[in-house]
C-alpha positions in Angstrom: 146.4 125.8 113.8 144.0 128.9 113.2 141.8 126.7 110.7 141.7 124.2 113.6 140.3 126.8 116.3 138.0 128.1 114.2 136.6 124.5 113.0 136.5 123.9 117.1 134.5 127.4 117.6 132.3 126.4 115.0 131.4 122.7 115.8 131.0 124.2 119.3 128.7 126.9 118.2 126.6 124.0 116.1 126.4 121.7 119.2 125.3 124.9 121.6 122.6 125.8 118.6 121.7 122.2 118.4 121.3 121.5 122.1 119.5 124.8 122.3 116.8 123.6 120.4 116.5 120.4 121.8 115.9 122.2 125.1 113.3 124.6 123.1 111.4 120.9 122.0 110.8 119.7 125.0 109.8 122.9 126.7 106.1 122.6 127.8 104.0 126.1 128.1 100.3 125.8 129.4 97.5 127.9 129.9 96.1 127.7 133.6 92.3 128.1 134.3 93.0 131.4 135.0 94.8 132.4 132.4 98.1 132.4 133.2 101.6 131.0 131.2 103.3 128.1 132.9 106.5 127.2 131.3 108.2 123.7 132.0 111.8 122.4 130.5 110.5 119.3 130.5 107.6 117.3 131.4 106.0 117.2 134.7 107.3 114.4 136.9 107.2 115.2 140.4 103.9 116.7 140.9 101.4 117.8 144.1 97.8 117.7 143.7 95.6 119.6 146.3 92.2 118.5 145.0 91.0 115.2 144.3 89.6 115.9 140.3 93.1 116.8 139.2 94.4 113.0 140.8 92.0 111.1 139.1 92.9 113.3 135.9 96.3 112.1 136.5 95.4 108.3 136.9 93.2 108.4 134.3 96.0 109.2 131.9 98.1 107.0 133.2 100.6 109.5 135.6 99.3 108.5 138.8 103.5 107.5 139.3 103.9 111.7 138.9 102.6 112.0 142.2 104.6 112.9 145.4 101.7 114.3 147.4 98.1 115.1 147.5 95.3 117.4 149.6 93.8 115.9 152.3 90.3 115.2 150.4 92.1 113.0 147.7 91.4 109.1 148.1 90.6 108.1 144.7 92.4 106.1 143.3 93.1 103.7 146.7 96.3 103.1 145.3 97.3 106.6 146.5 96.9 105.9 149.7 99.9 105.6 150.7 101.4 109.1 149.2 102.3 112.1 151.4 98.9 113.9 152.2 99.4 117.9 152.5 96.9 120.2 154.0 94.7 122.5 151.9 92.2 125.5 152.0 93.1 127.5 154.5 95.4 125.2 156.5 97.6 124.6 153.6 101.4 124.5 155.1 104.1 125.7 152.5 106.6 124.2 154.0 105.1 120.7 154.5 104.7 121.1 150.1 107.9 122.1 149.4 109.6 119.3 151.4 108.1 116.6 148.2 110.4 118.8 145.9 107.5 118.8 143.2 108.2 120.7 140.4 104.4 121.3 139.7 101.5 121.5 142.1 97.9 121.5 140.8 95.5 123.9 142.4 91.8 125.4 143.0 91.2 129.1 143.1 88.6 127.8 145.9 90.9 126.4 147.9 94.2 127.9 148.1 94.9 131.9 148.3 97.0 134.2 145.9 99.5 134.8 148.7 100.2 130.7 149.1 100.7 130.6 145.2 103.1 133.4 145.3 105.6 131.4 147.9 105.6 128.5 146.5 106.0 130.4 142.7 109.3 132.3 144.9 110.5 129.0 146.2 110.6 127.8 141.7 107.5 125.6 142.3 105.3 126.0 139.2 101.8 126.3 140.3 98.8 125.5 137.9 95.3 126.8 138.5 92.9 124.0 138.0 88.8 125.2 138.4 86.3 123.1 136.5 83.1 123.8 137.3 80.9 122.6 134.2 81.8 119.6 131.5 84.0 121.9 129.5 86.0 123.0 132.4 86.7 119.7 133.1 87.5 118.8 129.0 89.9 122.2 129.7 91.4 120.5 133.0 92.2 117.4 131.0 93.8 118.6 128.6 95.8 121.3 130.6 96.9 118.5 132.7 97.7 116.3 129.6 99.9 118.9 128.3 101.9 119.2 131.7 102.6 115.4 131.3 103.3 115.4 127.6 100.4 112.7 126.6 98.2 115.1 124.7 96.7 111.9 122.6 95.3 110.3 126.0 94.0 113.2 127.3 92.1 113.5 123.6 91.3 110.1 124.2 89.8 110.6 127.3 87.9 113.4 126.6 86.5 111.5 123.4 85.4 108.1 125.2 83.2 111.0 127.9 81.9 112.6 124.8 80.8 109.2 123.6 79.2 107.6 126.4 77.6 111.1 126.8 76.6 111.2 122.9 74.9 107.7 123.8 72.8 108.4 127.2 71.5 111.6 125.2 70.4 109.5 122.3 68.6 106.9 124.7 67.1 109.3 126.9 63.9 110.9 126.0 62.7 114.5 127.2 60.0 114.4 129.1 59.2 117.3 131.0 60.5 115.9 133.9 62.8 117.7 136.7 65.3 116.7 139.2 66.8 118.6 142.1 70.2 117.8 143.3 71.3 118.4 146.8 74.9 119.0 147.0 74.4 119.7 151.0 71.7 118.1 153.5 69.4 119.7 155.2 71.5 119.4 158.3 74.3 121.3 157.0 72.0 124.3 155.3 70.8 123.1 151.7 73.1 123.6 148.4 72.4 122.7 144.8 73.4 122.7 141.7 72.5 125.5 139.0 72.8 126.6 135.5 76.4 126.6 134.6 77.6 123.1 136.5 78.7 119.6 135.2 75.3 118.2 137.3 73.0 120.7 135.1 74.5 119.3 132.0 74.1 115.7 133.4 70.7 116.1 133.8 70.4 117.3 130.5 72.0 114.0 129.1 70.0 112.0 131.1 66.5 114.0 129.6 65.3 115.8 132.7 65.6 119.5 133.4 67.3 120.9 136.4 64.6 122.3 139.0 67.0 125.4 139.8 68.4 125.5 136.1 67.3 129.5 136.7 70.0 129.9 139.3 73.7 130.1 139.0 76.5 127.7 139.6 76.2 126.5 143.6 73.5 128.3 145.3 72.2 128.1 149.0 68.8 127.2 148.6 65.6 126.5 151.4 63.3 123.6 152.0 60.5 125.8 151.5 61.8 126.4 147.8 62.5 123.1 146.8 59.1 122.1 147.8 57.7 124.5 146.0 59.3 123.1 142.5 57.9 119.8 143.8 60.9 117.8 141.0 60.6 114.4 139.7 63.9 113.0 141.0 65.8 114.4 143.7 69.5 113.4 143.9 71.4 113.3 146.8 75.5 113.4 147.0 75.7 113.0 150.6 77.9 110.3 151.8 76.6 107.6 154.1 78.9 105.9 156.7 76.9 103.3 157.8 74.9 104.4 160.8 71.2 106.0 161.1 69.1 106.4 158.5 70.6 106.4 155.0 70.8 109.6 152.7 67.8 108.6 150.8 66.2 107.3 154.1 66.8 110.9 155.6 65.2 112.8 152.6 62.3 109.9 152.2 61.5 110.6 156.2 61.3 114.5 155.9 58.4 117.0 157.5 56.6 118.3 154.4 58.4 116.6 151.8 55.8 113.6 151.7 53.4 115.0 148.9 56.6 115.9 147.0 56.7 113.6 143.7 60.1 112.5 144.0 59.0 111.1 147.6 55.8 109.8 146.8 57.3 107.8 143.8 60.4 106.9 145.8 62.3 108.3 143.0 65.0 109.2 145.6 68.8 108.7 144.4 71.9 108.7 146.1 74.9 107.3 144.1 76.8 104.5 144.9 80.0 106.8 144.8 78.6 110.3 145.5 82.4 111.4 145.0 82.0 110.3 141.2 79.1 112.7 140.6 80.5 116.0 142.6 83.7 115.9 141.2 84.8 117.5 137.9 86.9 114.8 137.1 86.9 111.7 134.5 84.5 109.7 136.7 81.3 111.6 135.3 81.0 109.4 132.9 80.5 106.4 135.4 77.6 108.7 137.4 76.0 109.0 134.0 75.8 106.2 133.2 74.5 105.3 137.0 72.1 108.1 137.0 70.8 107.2 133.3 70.5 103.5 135.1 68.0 104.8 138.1 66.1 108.1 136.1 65.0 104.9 133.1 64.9 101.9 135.1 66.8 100.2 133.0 68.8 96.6 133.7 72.4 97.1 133.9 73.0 95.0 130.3 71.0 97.9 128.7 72.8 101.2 129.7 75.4 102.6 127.9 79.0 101.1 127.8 81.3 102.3 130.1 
């Protein structure tokens, strides 16, 4: 009888120490964008995503089903349409978050505050701090987000097939002195573009052209009087047309003072066919690089890199 209890103990001690480390394999630990240690017992399956760059991470490696709710600014792709949309920024409601039971929700520093991170970290939602702001953030972002989901090999396999079609722009596109401005905000709204430091001043590096504020950093406020003065090549708009007045490029094109501007005088204007693909640190850069290879060269659509 005592050789039986003790075989029982043991065989229940082996099962405990087995199961133990079961739970230890398939224990995910990431490193946010700021630095801090999430720890999940499993892989990420109910998840909320305030900004749109972390959905289209998630589609793009195939987890778009992950997602129980997303910020208001997230419509890409259309087949989220119909998922709970949550507040962000400063409107963010808690409450409205936690009642999608996600076990993870996907942040920016930018948009959300430290005290909104700590209630929803004290109701047990994990909360992962997602803030790309050049092409290695967004490699970062990937594969954070890759490790939350347990598909490490896609997001390597994303972040390869950018790197390619980057790799191939570069090689096709020859340096030529020339400079582009991009402006983030219109006129109307106060001026922003992009400096030293972003994904845009990389993407103008692939595409052969130098950025006109590359001596700034990150997103600046800059003035008409200034951008003038660096007369660029190419100006790039982001602005999003909605299908009455004049168009982005129109706008720009029909400016006081800007007429002996290069860019102008050369119509070599550009506003993206999805501006949303261009400003956001998200997989989709790789389509606007290959669009903004496509306008800067003039070249046919059969001759631009593969997608």
């Amino acid at each position: 009888m005592f050789r039986r209890i003790v075989s029982l103990f043991l065989a229940a001690l082996m099962l405990t120490a087995g199961l133990s480390v079961l739970a230890e394999e398939s224990m995910i630990t990431v490193t946010d964008m700021y630095g801090r240690e999430i720890t999940l017992t499993e892989p990420a399956t109910r998840i909320v995503a305030m900004q749109p760059s972390d959905c289209e991470i998630l589609w793009a490696l195939g987890c778009e089903d992950a997602l129980v709710g997303v910020g208001q600014y997230c419509d890409y792709p259309a087949s989220i349409a119909d998922l709970p949309v949550v507040q962000s920024g400063q409107e963010t409601n808690i409450e409205e978050i936690l009642a999608l039971n996600p076990q993870v929700v996907l942040m920016n520093d930018m948009s959300q505050s430290e005290e909104q991170v700590q209630q929803l970290e004290q109701n047990g939602v994990k909360v992962v701090i997602s803030k790309a702001t050049d092409l290695d953030g967004v490699y970062y972002a990937v594969r954070m987000i890759g490790q939350l989901m347990d598909r490490e090999n896609s997001a390597e396999a994303l972040i390869a097939d950018m790197q390619k079609t980057f790799g191939e722009i570069r090689e096709k596109s020859a340096d030529e002195g020339k400079t582009v401005y991009f402006e983030v905000s219109p006129l109307q709204w106060g001026l922003w573009t992009a400096g030293k430091g972003t994904f845009m001043d990389e993407l103008a590096s692939v595409c052969g052209l130098t950025n006109a504020f590359a001596d700034v950093d990150g997103w600046a406020s800059v003035s008409e009087e200034q951008v003038i003065a660096r007369d660029p090549d190419y100006i790039v708009t982001i602005t999003m047309y909605y299908g009455e007045g004049p168009t982005p490029v129109e706008e720009i094109m029909s400016r006081e003072g800007w007429q002996d501007m290069k860019a102008v005088k050369n119509a070599q204007v550009f506003n993206a066919s999805d501006s949303n693909a261009l400003s956001r640190p998200g997989p989709r850069l790789k389509d606007a690089a290959i669009e903004l290879y496509g306008f800067i060269h003039g070249t046919a659509e059969e001759e631009s890199p593969a997608a």
